[in-house]
N, C-alpha and C positions, 0 to 999 in steps of 0.2 A: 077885611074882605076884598076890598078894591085892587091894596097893594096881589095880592095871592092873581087875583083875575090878571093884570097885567104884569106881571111874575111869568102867571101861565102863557100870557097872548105871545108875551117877548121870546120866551122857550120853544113855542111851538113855529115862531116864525124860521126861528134859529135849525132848530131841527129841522122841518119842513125845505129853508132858503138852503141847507145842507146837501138833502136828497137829491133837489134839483137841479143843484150843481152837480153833485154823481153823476145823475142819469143824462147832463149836457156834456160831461165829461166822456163817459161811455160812447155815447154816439161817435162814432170815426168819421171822419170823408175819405172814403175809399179812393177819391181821384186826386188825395194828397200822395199818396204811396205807390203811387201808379202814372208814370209819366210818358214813356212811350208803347203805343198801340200802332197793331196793323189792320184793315182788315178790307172790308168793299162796299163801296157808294152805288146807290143808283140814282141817277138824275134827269132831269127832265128840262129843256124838250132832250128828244133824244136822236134828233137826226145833225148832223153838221150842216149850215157854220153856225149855227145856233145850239153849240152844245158847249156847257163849261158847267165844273169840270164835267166830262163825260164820264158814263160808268166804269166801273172798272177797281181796280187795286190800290190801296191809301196808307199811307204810312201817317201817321201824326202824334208831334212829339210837344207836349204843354210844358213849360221851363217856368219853374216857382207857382206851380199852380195858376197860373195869374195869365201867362202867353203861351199862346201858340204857335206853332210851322205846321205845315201840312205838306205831301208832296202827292200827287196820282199820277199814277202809269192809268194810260187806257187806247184804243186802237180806233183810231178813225179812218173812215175812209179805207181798210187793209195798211195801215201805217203809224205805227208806233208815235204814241202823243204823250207830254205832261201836263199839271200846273202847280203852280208852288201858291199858296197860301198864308198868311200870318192870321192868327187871332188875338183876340183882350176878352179875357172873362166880365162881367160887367155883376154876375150873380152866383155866388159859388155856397151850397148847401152839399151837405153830405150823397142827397141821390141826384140832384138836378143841378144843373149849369146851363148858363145863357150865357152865350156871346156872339162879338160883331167881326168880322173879316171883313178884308179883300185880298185880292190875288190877280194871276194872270194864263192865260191857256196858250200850250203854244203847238199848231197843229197845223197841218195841211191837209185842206177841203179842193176839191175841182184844180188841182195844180196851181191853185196859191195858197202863200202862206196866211196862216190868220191867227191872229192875236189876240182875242177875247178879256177885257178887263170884269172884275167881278164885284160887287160889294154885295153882304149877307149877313145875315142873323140866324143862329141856329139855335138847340137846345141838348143836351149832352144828357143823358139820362141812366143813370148806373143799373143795371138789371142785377150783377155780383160786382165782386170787386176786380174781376179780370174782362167783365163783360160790359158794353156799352152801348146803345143806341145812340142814333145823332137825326137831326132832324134839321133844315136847314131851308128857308126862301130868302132868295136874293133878287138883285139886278144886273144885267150884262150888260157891256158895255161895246158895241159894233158898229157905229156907227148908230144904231138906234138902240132904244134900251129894248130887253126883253126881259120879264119874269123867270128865274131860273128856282128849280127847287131841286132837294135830295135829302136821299134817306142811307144811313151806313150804317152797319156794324162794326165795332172793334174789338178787339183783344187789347189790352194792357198786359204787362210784363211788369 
């Protein structure tokens, strides 16, 4: 009788330890098959020279799932501005991702130039497998620090 009961316990773990490898198996991560997105940021604060990046259009391309680049186009002042970006995922699940940056802004406020450094933590959050929310607080770097946040959408390709 004993042997039959752990016959059965060993079988069902087997079958069961099976299943659940399937259904970890099934589960995708969409933002493995999806590396370059475009889409638009909006951030805060949102007057210059206390803006990085500023709102506006974002290109960002993740390389082995693992790193980032990022670039924005946005308009300061009536005058065309960028900033480039790197990321490191730190937490990578099929719908959610965490990761840390910094970057640099590079833009003219009151006819000079200004150079805003950035470091940030955001959260990457899959809505489909072509669509993405991003969420994002950091610190600038100006000669004093300030709070910086933002919020994007992307498209994946």
């Amino acid at each position: 009788m004993q042997r039959r009961l752990a016959l059965f316990l060993v079988m069902a773990l087997v079958v069961g330890g099976g299943a659940v490898a399937a259904d970890a198996q099934m589960v995708e991560d969409p933002s493995k098959s999806t590396s370059l997105g475009i889409g638009l940021d909006v951030t805060a604060p949102f007057s210059p020279p206390d803006t990085f990046p500023a709102s506006g259009l974002v290109g960002r391309f993740w390389i082995a799932d693992l790193f980032g680049i990022e670039g924005h186009v946005f308009v300061v002042g009536g005058a065309p501005s960028f900033a480039a970006r790197g990321f490191v995922k730190f937490f990578n699940s099929p719908v959610v991702d965490l990761y840390v940056g910094t970057g640099a802004a590079f833009f003219a406020s009151s006819g000079t130039f200004v150079m805003p450094l950035q470091a940030t933590t955001g959260i990457e959050v899959r809505l489909t497998r072509q669509l993405a929310l991003s969420s994002e607080v950091g610190l600038m770097f100006r000669g004093v620090s300030t709070v910086t946040a933002g919020l994007g959408l992307q498209i994946y390709f």
